[in-house]
N, C-alpha and C positions, 0 to 999 in steps of 0.2 A: 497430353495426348501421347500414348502411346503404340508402337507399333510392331506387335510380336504374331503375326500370324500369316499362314503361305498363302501368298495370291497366286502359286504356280507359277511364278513368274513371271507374269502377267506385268506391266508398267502400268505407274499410276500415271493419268493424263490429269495438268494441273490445266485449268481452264481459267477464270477468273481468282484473281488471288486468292488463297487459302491459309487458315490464320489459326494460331494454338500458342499455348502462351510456354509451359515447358512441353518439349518432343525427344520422346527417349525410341532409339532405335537398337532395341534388346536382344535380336536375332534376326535369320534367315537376310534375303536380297532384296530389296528394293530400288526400283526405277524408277524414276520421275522423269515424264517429258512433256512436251506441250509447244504450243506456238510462244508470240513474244512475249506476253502479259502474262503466263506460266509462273507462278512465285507462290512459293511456300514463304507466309512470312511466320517468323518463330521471335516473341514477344520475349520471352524467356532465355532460358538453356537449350540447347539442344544438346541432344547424347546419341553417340554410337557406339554401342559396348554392352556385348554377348560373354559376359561371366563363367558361361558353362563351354565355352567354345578352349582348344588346343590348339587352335593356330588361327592366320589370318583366314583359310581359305573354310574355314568353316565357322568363322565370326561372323557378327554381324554386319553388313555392306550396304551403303546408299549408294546409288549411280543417280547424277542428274545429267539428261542431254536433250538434246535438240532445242538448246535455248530454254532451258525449265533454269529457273530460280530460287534460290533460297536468300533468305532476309532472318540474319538471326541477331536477335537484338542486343542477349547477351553474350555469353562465351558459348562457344562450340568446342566438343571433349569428343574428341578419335580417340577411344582405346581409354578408359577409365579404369575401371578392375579388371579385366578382360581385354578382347580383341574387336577393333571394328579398324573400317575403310571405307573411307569416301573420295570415288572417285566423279569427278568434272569432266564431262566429255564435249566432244563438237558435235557429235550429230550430227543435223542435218543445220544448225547453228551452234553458236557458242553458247557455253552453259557456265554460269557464275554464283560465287555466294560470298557473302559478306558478313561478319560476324564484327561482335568487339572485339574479340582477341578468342585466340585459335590454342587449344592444347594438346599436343599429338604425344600418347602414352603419358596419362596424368600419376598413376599411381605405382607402387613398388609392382613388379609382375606382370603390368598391361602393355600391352602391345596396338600401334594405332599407326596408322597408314594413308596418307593423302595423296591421292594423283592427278594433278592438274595438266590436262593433255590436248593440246591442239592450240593454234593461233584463236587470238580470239578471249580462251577461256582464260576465267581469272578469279584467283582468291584473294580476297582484300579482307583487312582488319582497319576498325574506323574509330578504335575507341583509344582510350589515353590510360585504361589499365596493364595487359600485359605484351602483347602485340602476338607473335607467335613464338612458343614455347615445344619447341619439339626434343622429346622425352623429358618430360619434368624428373619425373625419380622412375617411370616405368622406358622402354623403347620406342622412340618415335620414328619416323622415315614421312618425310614430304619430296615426292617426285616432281620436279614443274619440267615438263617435255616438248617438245614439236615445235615448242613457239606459246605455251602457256605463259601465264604473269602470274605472282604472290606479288600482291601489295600489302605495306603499310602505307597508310595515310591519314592525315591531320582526323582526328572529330571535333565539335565543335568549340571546343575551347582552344584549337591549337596545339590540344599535346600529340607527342608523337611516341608510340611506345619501341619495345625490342625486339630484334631477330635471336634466340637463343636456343642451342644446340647443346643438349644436355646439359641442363639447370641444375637440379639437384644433386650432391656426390650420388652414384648408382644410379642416375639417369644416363642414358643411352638417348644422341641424338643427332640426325643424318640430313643434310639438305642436298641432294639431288637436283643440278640444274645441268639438259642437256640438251642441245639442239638451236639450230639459227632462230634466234625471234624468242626462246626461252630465256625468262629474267626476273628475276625477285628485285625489290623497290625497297631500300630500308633506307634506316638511320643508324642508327648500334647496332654491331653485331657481337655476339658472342661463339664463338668457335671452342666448345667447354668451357663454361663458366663455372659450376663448382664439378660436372660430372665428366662423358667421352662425349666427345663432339667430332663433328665429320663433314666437311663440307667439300662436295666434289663438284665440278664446272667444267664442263666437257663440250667437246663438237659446236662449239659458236655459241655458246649459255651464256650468261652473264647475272652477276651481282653487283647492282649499282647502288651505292648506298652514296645519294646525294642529294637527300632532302634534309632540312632544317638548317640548327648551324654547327652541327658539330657530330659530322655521318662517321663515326671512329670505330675501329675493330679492333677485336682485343681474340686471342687465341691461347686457351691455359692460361684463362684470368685467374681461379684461386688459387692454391695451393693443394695440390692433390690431383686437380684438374687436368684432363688431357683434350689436345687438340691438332687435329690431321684437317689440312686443305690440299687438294688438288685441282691444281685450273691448266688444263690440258686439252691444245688444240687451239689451231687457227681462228679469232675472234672470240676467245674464249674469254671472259674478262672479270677481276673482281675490284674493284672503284671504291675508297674512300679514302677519307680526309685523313685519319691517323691509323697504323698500324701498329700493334705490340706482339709480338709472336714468342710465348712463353712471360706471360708477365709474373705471378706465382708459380703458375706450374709448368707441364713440359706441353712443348707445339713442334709439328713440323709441316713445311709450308716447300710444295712441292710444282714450278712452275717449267711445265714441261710441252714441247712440242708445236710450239708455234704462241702457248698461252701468255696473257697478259696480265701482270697486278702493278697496279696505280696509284701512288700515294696521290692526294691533289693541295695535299695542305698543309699540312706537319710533317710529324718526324716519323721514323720505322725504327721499330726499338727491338730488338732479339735479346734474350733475356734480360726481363724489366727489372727483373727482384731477385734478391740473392738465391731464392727457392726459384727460380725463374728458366727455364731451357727452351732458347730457342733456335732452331736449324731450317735454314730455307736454301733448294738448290734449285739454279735456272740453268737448265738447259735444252738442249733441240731446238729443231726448225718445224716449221709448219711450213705458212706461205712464206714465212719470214723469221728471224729466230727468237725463240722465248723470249720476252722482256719482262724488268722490275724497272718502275718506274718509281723517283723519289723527289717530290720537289724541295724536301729543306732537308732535312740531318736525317743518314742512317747509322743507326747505336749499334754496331756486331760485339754486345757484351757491354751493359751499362752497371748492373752487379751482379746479375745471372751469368750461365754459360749463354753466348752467340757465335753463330759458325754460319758462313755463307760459303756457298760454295758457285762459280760460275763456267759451266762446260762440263760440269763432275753432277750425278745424282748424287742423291741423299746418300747411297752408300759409297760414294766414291769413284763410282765408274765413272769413265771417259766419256766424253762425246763430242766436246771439242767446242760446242757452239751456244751462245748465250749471250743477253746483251741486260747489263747495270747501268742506269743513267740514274748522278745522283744530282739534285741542286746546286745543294749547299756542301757541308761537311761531311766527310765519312771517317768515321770514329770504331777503332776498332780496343777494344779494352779501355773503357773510359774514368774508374775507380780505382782507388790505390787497392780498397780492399779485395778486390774482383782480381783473385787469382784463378781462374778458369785457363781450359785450352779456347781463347777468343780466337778465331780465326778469318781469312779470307783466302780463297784460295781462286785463283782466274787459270783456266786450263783450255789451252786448245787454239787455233789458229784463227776461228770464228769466235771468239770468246772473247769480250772487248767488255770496258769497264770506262766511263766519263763521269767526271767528278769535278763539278763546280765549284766546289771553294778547296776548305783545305784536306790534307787526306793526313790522319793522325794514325800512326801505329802505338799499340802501350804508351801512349803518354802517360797515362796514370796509373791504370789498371794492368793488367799482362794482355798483349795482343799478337798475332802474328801472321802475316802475309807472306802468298806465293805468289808470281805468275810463270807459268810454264809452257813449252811447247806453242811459242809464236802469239800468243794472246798479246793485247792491246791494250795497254792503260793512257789516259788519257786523263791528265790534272790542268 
């Protein structure tokens, strides 16, 4: 089934379910709305991707709202060779779709856009192939807003697949989480896995990666690999069980404003691999001041470059206020061979540091520590 022809703009009203086994959406705008039994169900593939189109605003576009449904059984492709967009609205209800696995800008060149906007609405992925894949080797961008949800979740064998933000080297890929009651649901995440990855968490959003048994984040997992997070603002939150920030490649991890990130289960490792760069700074206040949470061992330089900085951005500037609670160890240059500038630097009078077991400077590797201007350490 395909759908390349102007209804004027007109919405299609889905009445009792409606069913096509592949659904290619090749051009112009499409609506779908309807009461609660509204469900396009798609046996198949579905595609949204205008090959003749120069940008998003003149690609291809699905909108579902006021409670209309899609049911797609196997993958769903935002942006294949070309440009599309699918947005999920509230309407006058929540509007939802479910796929096995989601791929937003699949090929070198395409361009693909999802917006999941309003309490309520929700993209979920059910299958145990790829989970969401935003920009494989083309540009991806997934919006979840106002109080939207991106799930993954179990299908029926129990597997659970991945969160990943630029897959391929030369993929481009962005997750946009903003707003009280907006949250994506994972297990693994990828924050650039071999390509630019981008994950921003804003205004009370959150990423909660704590299903299965091992919800771990990795940020400039390959070599080559870049990766930027930003969780900025009051109830801002990113939740899982392991962190790596620059494992092959380079990351930086920017925790600003009142924002919160959570180890809940292992370790935080800032440059994993000797090709490894990783740089996270906590500081500002929101309601309350930035926190990095760690419940066992943080690595600042285990054979990569690691640098934390607490009260200082990324580039250095002052701000005075920030809070590091670690469990267990905090290790700052842990390798004889890991000659890096390892660092930690604690600045500022609200700028406080607690560390549960032991606090290692270059024992092995080169490391080195500040604190300055009235900050608080606490061993």
């Amino acid at each position: 089934l395909t759908f390349s022809i102007d209804v004027g703009g007109n919405p299609i009203i889905l009445g009792a379910p409606s069913n096509g086994l592949n659904v290619n959406f090749t051009d112009n705008d499409w609506t779908f709305t309807g009461g609660a039994n509204a469900r396009l169900d798609t046996e198949g593939t579905g595609t949204i991707d205008d090959v003749l189109a120069t940008a998003l605003a003149n690609g291809a576009q699905v909108t579902f709202t006021g409670g209309a449904y899609w049911d797609n059984h196997e993958s769903l492709i935002v942006g294949d060779l070309g440009y599309g967009t699918l947005n999920l609205e509230l309407g006058n209800a929540s509007s939802s779709t479910v796929a096995r696995d989601i791929i937003i800008g699949n090929q070198a060149g395409s361009v693909g856009e999802i917006n999941v906007d309003g309490a309520g609405t929700i993209l979920d992925t059910d299958g145990d192939f790829l989970g969401y894949y935003i920009g494989q080797a083309g540009t991806g961008t997934l919006n979840v807003i106002n109080g939207g949800q991106a799930r993954i979740t179990n299908d029926t064998t129990g597997a659970i697949s991945d969160l990943r933000m630029g897959v391929e080297a030369g993929g481009h890929g962005t997750l946009n989480i903003s707003g009280g009651g907006s949250e994506v649901i994972a297990e693994d995440s990828f924050v650039g896995a071999a390509g630019d990855g981008v994950l921003n968490i804003t205004d009370g959003g959150a990423l909660r990666q704590n299903i299965a048994t091992t919800p771990d984040a990795f940020m400039g997992l390959q070599a080559g690999a870049s990766g930027t997070a930003v969780v900025n603002g009051t109830d801002s939150l990113w939740q899982m069980r392991r962190l790596e920030v620059g494992r092959f490649g380079v990351a930086t991890l920017s925790v600003e404003a009142g924002g919160r990130v959570q180890s809940t289960g292992d370790n935080v490792v800032l440059g994993d691999d000797s090709t490894g760069s990783g740089r996270v700074a906590v500081f500002g206040n929101g309601a309350s001041a930035s926190r990095m949470e760690v419940t066992s061992d943080l690595i600042v330089g285990q054979l990569g470059l690691g640098q934390l900085t607490v009260g200082q951005d990324l580039n250095g500037t002052f701000d005075g206020h920030g809070h590091l609670e670690v469990g267990n160890a905090l290790r700052i240059g842990t390798d004889a061979s890991n000659t890096a500038d390892n660092r930690l630097i604690v600045d500022g009078p609200n700028a406080t540091v607690n560390v549960g077991g032991t606090f290692d400077v270059g024992l092995n590797g080169n490391g080195s520590f500040s604190a300055m201007n009235l900050s608080l350490i606490h061993i």
